[in-house]
N, C-alpha and C positions, 0 to 999 in steps of 0.2 A: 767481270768487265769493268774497267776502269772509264772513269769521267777525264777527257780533257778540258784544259782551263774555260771554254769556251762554254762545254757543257755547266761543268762546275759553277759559273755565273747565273747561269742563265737558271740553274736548282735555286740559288742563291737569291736572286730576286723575285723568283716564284716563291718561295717563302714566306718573304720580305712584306709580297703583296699581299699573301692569303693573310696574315699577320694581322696586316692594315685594315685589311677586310672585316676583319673578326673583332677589331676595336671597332670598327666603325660601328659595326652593325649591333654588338654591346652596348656602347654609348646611343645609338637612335631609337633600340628596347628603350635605356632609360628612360631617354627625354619622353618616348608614347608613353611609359607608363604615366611620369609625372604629367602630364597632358591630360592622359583619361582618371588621376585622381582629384587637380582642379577641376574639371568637366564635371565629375560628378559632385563633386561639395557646392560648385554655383549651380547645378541642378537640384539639388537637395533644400539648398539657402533660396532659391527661387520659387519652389512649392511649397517650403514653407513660409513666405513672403504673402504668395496667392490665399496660402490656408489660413491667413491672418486677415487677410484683408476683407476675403469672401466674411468670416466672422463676423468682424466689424459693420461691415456693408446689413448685414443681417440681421445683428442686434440694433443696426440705427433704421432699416426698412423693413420691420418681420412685414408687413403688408402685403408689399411690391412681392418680395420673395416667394409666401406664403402664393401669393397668383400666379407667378410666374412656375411653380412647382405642381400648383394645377394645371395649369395649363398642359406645360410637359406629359407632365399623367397622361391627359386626356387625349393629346394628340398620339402617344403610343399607345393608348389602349384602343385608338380608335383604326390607328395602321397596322397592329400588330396582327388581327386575326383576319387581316387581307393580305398581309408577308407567308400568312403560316398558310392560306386556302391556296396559295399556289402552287405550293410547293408538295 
């Protein structure tokens, strides 16, 4: 079966489009990947930012810290085996 000029276009630009398509959606991969490798390097640069700072804050308050880590302790040692009797 033969194509007339009509059909013959019409294959033509269906081509054309899927083409476009297929670049598009290559190039929109790209830019997410490049997207989700910045994302993670200023997530990485940002915890370790925190894991510096926490540091510092610690060797200039072991005091504060050292209570506030009790504290912590205390309040889950004192929740935890009424989380676990409920269950």
């Amino acid at each position: 079966m033969e194509l007339n000029f009509a059909e013959s276009e019409a294959v033509k630009r269906l081509e054309r489009n899927v083409q476009e398509a297929r670049e598009n959606l290559a190039e929109s991969l790209d830019d997410g990947r490049i997207a989700a490798r910045r994302l993670l390097r200023r997530g990485r640069h940002a915890v370790e930012d925190c894991i510096d700072r926490t540091s510092l804050d610690v060797r200039r308050h072991p005091v504060s810290f050292l209570a506030f880590a009790f504290a912590a302790g205390a309040a889950v040692g004192l929740l935890f085996p009424r989380i676990v009797k409920r269950k």
